[in-house]
C-alpha positions in Angstrom: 12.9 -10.9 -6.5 14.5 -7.7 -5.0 13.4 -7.0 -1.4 12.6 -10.9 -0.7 15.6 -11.6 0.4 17.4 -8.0 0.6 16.7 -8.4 4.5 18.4 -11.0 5.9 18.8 -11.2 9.9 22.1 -12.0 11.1 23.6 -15.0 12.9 22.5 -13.5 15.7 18.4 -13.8 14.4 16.1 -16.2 15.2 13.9 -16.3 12.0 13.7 -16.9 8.7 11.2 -15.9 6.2 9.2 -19.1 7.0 9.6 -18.9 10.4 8.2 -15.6 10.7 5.4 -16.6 8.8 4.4 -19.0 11.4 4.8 -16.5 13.8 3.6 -13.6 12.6 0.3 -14.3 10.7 -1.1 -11.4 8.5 -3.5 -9.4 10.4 -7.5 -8.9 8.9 -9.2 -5.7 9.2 -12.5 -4.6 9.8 -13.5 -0.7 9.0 -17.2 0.1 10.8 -18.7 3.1 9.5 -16.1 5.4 9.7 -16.5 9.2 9.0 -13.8 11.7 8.3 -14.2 15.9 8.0 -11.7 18.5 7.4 -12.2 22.5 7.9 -10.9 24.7 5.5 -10.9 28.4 5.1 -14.3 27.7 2.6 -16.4 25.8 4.7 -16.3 21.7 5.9 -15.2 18.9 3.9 -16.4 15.5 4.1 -13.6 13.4 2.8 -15.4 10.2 4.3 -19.0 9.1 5.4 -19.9 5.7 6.7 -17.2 3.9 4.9 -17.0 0.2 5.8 -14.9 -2.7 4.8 -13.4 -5.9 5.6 -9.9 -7.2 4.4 -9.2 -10.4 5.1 -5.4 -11.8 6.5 -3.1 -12.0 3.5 -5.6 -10.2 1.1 -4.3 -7.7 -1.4 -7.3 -4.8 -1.5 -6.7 -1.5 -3.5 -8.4 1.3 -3.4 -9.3 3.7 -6.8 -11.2 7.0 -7.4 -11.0 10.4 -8.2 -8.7 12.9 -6.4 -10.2 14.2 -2.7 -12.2 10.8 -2.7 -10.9 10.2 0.9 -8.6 7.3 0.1 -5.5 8.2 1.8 -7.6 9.7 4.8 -8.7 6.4 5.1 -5.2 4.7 4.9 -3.9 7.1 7.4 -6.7 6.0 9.9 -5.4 2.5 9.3 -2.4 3.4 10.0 -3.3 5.3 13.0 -2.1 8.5 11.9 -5.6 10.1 12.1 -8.5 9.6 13.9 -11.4 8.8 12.7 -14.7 11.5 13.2 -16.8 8.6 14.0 -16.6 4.9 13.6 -13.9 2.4 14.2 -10.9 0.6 12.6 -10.4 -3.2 14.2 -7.1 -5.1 13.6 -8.0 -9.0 14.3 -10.4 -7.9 16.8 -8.5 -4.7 18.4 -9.3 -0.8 18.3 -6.5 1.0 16.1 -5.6 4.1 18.1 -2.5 5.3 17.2 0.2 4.0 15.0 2.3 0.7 15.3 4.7 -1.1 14.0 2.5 -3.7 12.7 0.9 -1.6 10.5 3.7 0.3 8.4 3.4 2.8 5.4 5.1 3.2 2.4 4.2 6.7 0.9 4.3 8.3 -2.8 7.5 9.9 -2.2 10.4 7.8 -0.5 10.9 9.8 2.9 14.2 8.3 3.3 16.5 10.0 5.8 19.3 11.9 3.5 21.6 12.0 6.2 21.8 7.7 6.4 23.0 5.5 3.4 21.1 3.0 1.7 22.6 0.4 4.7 21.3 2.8 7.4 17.9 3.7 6.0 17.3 -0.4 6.2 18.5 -0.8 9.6 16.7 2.0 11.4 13.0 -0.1 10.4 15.1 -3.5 11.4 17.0 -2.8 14.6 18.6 -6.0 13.7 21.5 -6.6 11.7 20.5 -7.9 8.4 22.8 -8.7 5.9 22.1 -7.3 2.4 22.7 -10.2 -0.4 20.3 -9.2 -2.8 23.1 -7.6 -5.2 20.2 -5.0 -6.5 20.4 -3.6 -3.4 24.1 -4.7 -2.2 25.2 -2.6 -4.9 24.5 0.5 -3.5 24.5 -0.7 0.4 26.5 2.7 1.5 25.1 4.7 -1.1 24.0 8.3 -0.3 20.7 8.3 -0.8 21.1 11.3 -3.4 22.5 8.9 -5.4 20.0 6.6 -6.3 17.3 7.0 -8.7 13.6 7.1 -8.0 13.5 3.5 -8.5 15.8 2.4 -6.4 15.0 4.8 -3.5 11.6 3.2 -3.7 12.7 -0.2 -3.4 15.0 1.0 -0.7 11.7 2.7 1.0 10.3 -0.8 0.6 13.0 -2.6 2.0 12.8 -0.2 5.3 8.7 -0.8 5.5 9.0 -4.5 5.5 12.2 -5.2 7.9 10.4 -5.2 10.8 8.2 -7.9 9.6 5.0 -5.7 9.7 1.5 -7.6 9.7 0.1 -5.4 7.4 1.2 -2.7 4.7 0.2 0.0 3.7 0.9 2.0 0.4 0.0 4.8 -1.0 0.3 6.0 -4.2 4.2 4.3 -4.2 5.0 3.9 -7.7 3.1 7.1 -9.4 6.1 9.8 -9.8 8.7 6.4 -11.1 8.5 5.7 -15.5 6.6 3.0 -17.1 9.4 0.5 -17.0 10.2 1.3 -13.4 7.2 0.8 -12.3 6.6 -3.0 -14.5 9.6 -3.9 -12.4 7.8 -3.2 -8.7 4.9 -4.7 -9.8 6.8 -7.8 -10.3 9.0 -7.2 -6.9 5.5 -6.5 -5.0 3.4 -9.5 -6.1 6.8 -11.8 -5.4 6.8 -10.0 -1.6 3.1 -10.9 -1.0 3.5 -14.0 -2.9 6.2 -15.5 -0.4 5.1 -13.0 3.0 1.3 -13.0 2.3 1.3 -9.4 4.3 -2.6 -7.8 4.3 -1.6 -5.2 2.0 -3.9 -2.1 1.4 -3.0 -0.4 -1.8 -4.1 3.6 -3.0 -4.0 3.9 -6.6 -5.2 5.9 -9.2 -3.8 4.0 -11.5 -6.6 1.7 -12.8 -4.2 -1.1 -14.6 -2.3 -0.9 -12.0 -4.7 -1.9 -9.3 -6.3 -4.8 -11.4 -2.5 -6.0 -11.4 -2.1 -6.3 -7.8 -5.1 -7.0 -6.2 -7.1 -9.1 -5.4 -10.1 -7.0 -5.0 -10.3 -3.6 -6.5 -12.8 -0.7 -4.6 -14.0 2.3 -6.6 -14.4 5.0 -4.2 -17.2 7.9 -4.7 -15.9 11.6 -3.9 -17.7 14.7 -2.0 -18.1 12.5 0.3 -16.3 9.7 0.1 -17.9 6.3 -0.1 -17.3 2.7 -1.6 -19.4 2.6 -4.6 -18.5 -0.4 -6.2 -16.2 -3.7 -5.7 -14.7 -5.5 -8.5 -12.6 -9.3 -7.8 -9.6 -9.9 -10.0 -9.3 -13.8 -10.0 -7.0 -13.6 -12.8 -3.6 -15.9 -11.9 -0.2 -14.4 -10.4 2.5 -13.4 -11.3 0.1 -10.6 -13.5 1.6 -8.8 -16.6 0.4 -5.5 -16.8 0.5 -5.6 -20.0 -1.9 -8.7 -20.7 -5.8 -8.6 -22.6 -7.0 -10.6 -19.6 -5.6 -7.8 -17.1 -7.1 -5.3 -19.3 -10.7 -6.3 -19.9 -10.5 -6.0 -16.1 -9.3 -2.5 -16.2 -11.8 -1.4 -18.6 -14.5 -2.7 -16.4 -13.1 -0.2 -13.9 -12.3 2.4 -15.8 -15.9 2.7 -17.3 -17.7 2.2 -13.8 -14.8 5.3 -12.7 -15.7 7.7 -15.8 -19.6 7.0 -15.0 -19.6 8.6 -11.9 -17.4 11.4 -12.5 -20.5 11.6 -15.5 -23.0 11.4 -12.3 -20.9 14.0 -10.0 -21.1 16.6 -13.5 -24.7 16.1 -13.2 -25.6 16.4 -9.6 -24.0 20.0 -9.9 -25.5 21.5 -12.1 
């Protein structure tokens, strides 16, 4: 597995990945009826009304629905980055009211820092020096970042999210611009990371296979406004192939429940 044990700490450190386990526990969350409106130049948007939700410590949750459905809004109030209308978000227990370290996002498009090689990009989330052993990401240690591939400057993006050992993560949309094989590969490196950290990870997809790959719950999110509509558990075992029948009788369960209310949205406008 790639990013696993790409971040090493030094001689220096302390911890190892078990040790910070013990330490560092994955953080549950608990969303209250939060609410979320935006002005535009055509009136008021409600991206989310009275959304709640609890993700329990270690638990791999992702998130699916139509575009404008309010799913990012509500991983950037998770993260902190926006404040909710009304409503709270609790980490074990605590108001989020800004961002933290403890709560890190990885976006759709890498937002590396050009100016910093692959080495750098690493170290300014770590502030410790790790050493880099994983040779899929040795490789190109003091790479210029315009000199990876979308891949790799993804993994790379990953690499900086999780080096300061964050409690929970937070992803959206990570893997959508990469190709199919590209993105098989994460899928692997992401349910290894979880698999050996057990990090709360809260996932934004609209990638239906792709959610029943990776979590462990998936939520079908209503748009105009944006609600939970429906839940659906994937018990199926890990590591999950993306390509498997089991995996995909559970992505055609979602996928049908999806296309039904974009059915029920046609409807309620006319």
């Amino acid at each position: 597995m790639f990013v696993t044990r790409a971040i090493r700490l030094g001689s220096k450190a302390t911890s190892s990945v078990s040790e910070e386990l013990r330490v560092i526990a994955p953080s549950k969350l608990a969303i209250e009826d939060v609410s979320k409106s935006f002005k535009t130049g055509t009136g008021v948007v409600q991206a989310l009304d009275r959304v709640s939700l609890q993700v329990g410590e270690g638990e791999f949750v992702c998130l699916v629905g139509a575009s404008g459905c309010g799913k990012s809004t509500l991983l950037n109030i998770i993260a902190g980055l926006e404040k909710p209308d009304g409503g709270n978000v609790l980490a074990d227990g605590k108001p989020v009211t800004s961002p933290g370290r403890e709560r890190l996002v990885m976006f759709q498009e890498p937002a590396l820092f050009p100016w910093l090689d692959v080495f750098g990009n690493v170290l300014f989330g770590l502030k410790l020096k790790p050493n880099l052993s994983k040779k899929n990401l040795s490789r190109f240690e003091h790479a210029n970042i315009h000199e990876l591939s979308g891949g790799m400057k993804q993994r790379v993006s990953l690499a900086r999210a999780l080096a300061p050992n964050p409690r929970v993560l937070l992803m959206d949309e990570p893997f959508a611009a990469l190709d199919a094989l590209t993105r098989e590969q994460l899928y692997g490196d992401i349910q290894q990371i979880w698999k050996a950290r057990r990090k709360t990870i809260v996932f934004v997809t609209h990638n239906v296979r792709e959610a029943a790959c990776l979590g462990d719950r998936v939520l079908l999110f209503s748009p105009h406004p944006g609600r939970i509509q429906e839940e659906f558990p994937v018990d199926l075992p890990r590591p999950r192939d993306i390509n498997s029948v089991d995996l995909a009788a559970h992505a055609t369960q979602i996928t049908k429940a999806l296309k039904s209310l974009g059915k029920a949205e046609v409807t309620v406008a006319r």
